[in-house]
C-alpha positions in Angstrom: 9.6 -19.0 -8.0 8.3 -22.8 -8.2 5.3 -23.8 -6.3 7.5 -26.4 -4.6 10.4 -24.0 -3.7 7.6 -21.6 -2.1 6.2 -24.4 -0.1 9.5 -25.1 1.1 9.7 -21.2 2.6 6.4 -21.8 3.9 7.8 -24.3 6.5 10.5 -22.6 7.5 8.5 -19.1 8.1 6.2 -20.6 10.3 9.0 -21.9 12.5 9.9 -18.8 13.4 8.5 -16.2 15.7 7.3 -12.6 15.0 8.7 -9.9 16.2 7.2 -8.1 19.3 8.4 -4.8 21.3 10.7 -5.3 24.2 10.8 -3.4 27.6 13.7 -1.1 27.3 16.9 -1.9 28.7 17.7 1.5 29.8 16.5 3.3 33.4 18.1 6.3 33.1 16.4 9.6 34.2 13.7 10.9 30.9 14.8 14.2 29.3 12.3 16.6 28.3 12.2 17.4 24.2 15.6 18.5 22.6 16.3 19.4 19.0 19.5 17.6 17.3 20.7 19.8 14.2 22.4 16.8 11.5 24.8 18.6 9.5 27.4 15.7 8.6 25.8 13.0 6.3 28.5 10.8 7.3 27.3 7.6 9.5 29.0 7.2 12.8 27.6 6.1 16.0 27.1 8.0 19.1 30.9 8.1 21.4 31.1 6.8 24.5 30.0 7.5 27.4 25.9 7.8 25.7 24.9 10.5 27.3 22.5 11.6 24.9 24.4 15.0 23.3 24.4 13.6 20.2 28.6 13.7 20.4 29.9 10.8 17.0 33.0 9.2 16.7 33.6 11.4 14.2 36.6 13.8 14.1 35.6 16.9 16.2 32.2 14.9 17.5 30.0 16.1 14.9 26.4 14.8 14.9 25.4 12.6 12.9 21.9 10.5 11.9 22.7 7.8 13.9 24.3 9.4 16.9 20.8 11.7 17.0 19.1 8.1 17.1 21.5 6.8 19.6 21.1 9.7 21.7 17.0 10.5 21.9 17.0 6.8 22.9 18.6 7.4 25.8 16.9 10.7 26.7 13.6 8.9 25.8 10.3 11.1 26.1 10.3 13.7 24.0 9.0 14.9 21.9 12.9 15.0 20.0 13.7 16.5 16.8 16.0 15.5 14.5 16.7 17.9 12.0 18.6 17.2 8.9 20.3 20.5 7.7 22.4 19.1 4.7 21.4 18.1 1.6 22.7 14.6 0.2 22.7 10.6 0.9 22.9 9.9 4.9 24.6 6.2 3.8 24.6 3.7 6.4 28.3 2.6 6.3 28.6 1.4 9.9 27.9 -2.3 9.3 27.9 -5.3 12.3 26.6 -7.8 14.1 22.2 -7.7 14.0 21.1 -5.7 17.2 18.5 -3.7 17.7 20.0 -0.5 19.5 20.8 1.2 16.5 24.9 1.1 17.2 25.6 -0.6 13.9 23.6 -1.9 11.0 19.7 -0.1 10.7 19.1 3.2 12.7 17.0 1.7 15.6 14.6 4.1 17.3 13.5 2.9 20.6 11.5 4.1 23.6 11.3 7.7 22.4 9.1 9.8 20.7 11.0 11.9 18.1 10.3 13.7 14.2 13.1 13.6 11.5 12.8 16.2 9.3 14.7 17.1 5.9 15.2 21.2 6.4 18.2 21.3 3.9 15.9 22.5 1.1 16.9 19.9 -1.4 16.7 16.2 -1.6 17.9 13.9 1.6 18.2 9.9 0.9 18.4 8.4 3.8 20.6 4.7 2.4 20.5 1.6 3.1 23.7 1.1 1.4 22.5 -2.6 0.7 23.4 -3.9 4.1 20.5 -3.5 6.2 17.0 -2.1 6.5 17.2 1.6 6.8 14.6 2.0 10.3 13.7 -0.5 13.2 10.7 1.2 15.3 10.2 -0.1 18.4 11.8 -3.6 18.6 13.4 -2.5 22.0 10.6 -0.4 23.5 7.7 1.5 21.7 8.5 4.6 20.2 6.2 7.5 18.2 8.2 8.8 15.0 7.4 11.4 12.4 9.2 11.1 9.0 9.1 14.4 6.9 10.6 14.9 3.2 13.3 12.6 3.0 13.8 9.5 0.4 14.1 6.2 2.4 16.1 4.0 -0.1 18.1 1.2 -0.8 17.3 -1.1 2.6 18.0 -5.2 2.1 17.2 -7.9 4.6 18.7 -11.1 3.2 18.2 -14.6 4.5 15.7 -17.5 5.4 12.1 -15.7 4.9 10.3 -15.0 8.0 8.4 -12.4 10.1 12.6 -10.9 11.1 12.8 -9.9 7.6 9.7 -7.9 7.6 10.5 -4.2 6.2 13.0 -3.5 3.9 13.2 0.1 4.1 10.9 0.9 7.7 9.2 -2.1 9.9 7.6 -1.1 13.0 6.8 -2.7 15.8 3.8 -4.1 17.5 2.9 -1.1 19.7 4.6 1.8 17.8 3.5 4.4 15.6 4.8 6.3 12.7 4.1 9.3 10.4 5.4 9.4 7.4 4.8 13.3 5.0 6.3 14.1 1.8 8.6 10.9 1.8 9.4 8.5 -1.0 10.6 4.6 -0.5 12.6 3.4 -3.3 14.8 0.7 -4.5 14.1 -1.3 -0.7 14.5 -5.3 -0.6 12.8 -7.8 1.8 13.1 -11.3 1.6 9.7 -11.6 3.4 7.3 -9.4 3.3 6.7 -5.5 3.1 9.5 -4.5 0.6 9.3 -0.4 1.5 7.6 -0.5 4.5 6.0 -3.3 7.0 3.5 -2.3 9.9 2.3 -3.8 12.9 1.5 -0.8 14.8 0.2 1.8 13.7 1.3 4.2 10.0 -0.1 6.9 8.8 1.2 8.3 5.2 0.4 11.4 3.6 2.2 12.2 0.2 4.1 9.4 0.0 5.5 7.2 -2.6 6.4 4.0 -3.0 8.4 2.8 -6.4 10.4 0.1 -7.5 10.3 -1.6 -3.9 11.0 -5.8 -3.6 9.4 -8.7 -1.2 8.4 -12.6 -1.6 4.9 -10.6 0.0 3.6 -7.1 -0.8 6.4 -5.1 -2.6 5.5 -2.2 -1.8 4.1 -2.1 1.6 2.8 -4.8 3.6 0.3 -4.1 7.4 -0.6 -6.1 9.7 -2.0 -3.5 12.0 -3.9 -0.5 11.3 -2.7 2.4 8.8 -4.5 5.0 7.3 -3.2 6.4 3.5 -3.9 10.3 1.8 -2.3 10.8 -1.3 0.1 7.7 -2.0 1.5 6.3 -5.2 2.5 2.7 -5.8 4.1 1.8 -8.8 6.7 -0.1 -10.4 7.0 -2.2 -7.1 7.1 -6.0 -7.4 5.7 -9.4 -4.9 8.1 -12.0 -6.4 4.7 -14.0 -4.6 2.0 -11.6 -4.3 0.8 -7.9 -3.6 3.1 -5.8 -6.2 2.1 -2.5 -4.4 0.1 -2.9 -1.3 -1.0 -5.9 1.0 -3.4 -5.6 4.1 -3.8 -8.0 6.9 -5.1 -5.4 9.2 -7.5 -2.1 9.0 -6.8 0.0 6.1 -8.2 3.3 5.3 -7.1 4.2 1.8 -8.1 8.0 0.2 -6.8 9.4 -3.0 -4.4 6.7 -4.4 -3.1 5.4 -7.5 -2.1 2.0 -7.8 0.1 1.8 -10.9 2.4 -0.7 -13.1 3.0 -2.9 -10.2 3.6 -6.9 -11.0 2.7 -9.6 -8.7 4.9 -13.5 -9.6 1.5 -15.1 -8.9 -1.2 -13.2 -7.2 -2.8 -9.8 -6.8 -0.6 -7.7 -9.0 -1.9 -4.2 -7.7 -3.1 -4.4 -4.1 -4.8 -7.1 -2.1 -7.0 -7.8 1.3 -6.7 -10.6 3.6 -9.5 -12.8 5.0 -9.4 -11.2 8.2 -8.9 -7.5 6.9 -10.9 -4.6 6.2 -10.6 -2.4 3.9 -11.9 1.2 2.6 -10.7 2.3 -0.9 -11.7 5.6 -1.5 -10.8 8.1 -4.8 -8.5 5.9 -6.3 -6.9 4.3 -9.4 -5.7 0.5 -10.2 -4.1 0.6 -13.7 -1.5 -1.3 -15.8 -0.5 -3.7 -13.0 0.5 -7.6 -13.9 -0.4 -10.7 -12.6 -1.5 -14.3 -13.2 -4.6 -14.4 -11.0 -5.9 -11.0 -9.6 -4.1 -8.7 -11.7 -5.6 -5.3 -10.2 -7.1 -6.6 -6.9 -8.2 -9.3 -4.9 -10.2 -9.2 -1.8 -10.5 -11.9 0.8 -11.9 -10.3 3.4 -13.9 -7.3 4.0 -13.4 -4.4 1.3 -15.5 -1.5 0.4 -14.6 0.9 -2.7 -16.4 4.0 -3.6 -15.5 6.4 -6.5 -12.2 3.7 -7.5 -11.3 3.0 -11.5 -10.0 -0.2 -12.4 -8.2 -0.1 -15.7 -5.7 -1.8 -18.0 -4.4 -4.3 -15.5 -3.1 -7.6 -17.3 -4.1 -11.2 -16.2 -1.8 -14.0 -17.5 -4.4 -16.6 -16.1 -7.7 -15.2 -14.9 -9.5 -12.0 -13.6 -7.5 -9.4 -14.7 -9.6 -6.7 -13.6 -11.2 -7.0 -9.6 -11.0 -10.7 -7.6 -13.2 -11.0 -4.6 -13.8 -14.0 -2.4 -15.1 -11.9 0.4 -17.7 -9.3 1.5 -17.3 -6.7 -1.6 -19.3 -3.3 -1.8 -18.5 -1.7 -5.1 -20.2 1.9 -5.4 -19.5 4.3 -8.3 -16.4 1.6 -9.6 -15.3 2.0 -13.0 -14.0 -1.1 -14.2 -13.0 -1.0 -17.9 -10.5 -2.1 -20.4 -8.6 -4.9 -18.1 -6.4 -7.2 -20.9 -4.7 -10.8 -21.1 -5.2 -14.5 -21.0 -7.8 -14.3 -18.3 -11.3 -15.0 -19.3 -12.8 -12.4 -16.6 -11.7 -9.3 -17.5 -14.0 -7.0 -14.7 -15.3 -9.0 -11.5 -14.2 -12.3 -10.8 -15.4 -14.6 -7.9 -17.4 -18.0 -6.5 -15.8 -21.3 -6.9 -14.1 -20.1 -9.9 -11.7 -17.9 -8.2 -11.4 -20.6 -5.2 -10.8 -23.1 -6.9 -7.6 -21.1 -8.6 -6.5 -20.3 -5.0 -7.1 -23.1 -3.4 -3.7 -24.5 -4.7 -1.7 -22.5 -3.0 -3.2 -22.5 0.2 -0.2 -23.8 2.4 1.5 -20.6 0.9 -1.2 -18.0 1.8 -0.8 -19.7 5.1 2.3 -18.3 5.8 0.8 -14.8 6.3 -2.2 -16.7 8.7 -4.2 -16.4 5.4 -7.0 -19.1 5.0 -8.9 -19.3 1.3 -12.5 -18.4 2.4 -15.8 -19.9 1.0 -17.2 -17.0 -1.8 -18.9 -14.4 -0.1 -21.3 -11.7 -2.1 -20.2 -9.0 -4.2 -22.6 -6.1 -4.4 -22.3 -3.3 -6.5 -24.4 0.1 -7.2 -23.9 3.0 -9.9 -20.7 1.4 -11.4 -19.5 0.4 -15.5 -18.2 -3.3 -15.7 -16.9 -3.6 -19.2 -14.6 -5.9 -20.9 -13.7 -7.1 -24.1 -14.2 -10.8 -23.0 -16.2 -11.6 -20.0 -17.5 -9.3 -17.1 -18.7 -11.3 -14.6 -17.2 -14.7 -13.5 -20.6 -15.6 -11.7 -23.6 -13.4 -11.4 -23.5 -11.0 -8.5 -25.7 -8.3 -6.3 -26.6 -5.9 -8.1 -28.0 -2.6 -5.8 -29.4 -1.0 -8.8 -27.7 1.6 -11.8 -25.2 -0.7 -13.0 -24.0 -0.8 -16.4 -22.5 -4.3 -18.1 -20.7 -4.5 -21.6 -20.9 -6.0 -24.1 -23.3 -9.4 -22.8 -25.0 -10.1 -19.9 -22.5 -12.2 -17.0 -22.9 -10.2 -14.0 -26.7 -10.9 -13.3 -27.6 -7.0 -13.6 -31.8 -6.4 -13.7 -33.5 -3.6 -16.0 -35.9 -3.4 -13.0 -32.9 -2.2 -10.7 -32.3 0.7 -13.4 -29.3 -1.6 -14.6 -28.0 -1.0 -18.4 -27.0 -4.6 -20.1 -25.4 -4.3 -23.6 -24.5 -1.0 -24.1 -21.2 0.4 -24.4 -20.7 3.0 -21.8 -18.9 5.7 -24.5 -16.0 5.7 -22.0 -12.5 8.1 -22.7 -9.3 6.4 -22.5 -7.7 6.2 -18.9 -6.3 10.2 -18.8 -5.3 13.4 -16.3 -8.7 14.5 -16.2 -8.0 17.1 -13.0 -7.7 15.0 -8.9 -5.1 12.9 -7.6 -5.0 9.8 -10.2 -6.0 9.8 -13.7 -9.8 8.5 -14.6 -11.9 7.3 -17.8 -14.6 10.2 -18.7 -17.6 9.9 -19.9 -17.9 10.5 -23.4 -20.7 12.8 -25.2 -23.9 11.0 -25.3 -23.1 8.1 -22.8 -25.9 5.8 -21.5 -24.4 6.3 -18.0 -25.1 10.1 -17.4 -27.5 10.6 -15.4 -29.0 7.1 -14.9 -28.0 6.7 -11.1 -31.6 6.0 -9.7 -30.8 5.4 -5.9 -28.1 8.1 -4.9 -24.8 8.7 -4.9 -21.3 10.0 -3.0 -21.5 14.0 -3.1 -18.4 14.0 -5.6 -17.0 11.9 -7.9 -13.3 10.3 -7.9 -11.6 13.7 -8.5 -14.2 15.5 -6.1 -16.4 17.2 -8.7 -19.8 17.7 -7.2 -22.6 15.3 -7.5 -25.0 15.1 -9.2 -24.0 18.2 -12.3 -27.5 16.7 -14.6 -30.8 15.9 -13.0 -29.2 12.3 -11.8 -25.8 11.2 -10.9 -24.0 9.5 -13.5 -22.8 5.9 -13.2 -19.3 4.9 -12.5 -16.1 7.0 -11.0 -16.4 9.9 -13.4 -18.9 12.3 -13.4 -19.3 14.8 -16.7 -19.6 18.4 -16.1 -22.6 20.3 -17.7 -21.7 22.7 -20.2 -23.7 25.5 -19.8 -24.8 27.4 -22.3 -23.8 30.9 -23.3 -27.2 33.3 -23.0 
């Protein structure tokens, strides 16, 4: 996509408005919590009159998905449960004109609190069919959902990018809330932003995945709000823009995570932070994702990474390997082995890394993103190495760093930091927790040469320290003891 065509989107995002929750139209008397049982995976809506028994158009009134929907709108409270009993794709075939009641097009859940649950004991894809996003939370009144093993696939908003279009497969709502455990978004389109997945409430994800998910903006999943992440993969999801797999405009909590083979058109191939964002990255992987600028992650705003690896990412321009413009805090990082035409293959930032951005500031704007002045970068007990150049600038060192091969991150030998010396590091591997990491090799200058403390484990939750000092970077090597 030319710089001139997104400029052109830019303009005609900004004219229009985002999305907020609506008071909901219905007054009828609340029910208390019912259980719908889903046994056709036929789409049909709910029959008239909507009464809230879950009663389809179908032959013989059989319950369906979206009649379930239709009907714990009505009955509102809750909590509902929707309970999927049949293995198999729910398609959504019942196509129309764009409303938000969940009557045709994407199931719509409104003003209700309700958990839909796969109990068919094999796979349930819950399909977009290509016509629609698959879930609208809380557009016409807030709702509280729960989302347990099902595949959410196949969603496509089409059209003029903008705010409407956030969320391929799930968007929720300013004011709502959703669970999501054991679920997987796939093959989801936006022409916006959030290509799985877009939050302006409030997510929380356990064991989810996200793969081979589309959007101008964050591919994978896009929040504005507040979410909090356990055990997610991203990977092979693309930002025709920016942010393959993950982009966060809001308060982000991230723990155990692997950030994988995503690509990014322009910027921020792996995952990325906004200006006004924070950001806590905890036990996690960033490897083999693409991008010109930013390949593996670039922070704008306020990010803090403990026990994180940062690893064969690919820059086609500059800083393959960790971007930050922002306020950075780097403790026990691994960053190794990041490739391509960039120059900076492990921390990149200053007016080097503005002055790459500034460019396309009008198209950062569209998200309310402004290009900040460089902030500081500080790191502590963490390996930057690269087979070209480290450091961008100098940064803060907090002491026990370790730079390889030169000396272009501004590291001291007072602070206990190594300069020069390769850090004997294994190549990226399943070396036991949730994402793969880089051991340390026999004879390593990093074991054992953290001076100032460390986290209590390492990335895959081995116990620190195992010699008399922690070791330096995400990994930390067992002892072997010896046999008496």
């Amino acid at each position: 996509m030319t710089s001139a065509r997104l400029l052109g989107l830019a303009a005609l995002a900004l004219a229009l408005p985002v999305p907020t929750a609506l008071a909901h139209p219905l007054t009828s008397t609340r029910a208390q919590a019912t259980t719908f049982t889903v046994a056709a995976t036929a789409d049909a809506p709910h029959a008239r009159p909507l009464d809230g028994t879950c009663t389809s158009t179908l032959p013989g009134g059989a319950c369906t998905l979206r009649a379930a929907i239709q009907a714990a709108n009505v009955l509102g409270d809750g909590p509902h449960t929707i309970n999927l009993s049949t293995a198999g794709t729910y398609a959504l075939t019942v196509v129309g004109p764009g409303e938000d009641d969940g009557a045709t097009g994407d199931l719509d859940i409104n003003g209700t609190m309700v958990a839909i649950a796969n109990t068919s004991g094999g796979r349930v894809g819950i399909d977009g069919n290509h016509t629609d996003r698959v879930f609208g939370i809380g557009r016409h009144g807030q709702a509280q959902v729960t989302f347990t093993g099902v595949t959410i696939e196949n969603g496509l908003l089409e059209g003029t990018p903008g705010p409407l279009l956030a969320g391929g497969g799930v968007d929720i709502a300013t004011g709502s809330a959703a669970t999501f455990n054991n679920v997987i978004f796939t093959g989801n389109r936006s022409a916006f932003a959030g290509g799985g997945l877009a939050n302006a409430g409030l997510a929380t994800l356990n064991d989810v995945t996200f793969s081979g998910n589309t959007a101008v903006f964050s591919g994978g999943f896009g929040n504005l709000a507040v979410t909090t992440l356990n055990d997610v993969v991203f990977s092979g999801n693309f930002g025709s823009f920016s942010n393959g797999g993950f982009g966060n405009l809001g308060l982000a909590t991230l723990t155990n995570v692997l950030v994988t083979r995503n690509a990014a058109g322009f910027l921020d191939g792996g995952l990325a932070n906004g200006d006004k964002a924070s950001l806590t990255l905890t036990n996690a992987t960033i490897s083999y994702n693409r991008a010109s600028l930013n390949a593996g992650m670039g922070n704008l705003g306020k990010a803090t990474l403990t026990n994180v690896t940062i690893s064969g990412n690919t820059a086609s321009d500059f800083s393959s390997g960790f971007g930050n413009l922002g306020t950075a805090t780097l403790t026990n990082v691994t960053i190794s082995g990041n490739l391509g035409g960039g120059s900076v293959g492990g921390i990149a930032s200053g007016l080097p890394l503005r002055g790459r951005l500034q460019p396309v500031a009008s198209v950062l704007g569209i998200l309310g993103i402004t290009v900040p002045e460089p902030g500081p970068t500080a790191v502590q007990n963490s390996i930057v190495s690269s087979d070209f150049v480290a450091c961008g600038v100098p940064i803060t060192s907090l002491g026990s760093n370790l730079e390889f091969p030169s000396n272009t991150c501004g590291f001291s030998p007072a602070l206990g930091d190594i300069i020069g010396r390769n850090p004997l590091l294994g190549p990226l591997a399943s070396n036991g927790g949730f994402a793969p990491t880089q051991a340390l090799l026999p004879r390593s200058p990093a074991i054992d040469r953290a001076r100032f403390g460390c986290p209590s484990t390492d990335q895959r939750k081995v116990a620190r320290p195992q010699g008399a000092r922690c070791d330096i970077g995400a990994y930390e090597r067992k002892k072997v003891r010896k046999k008496k």
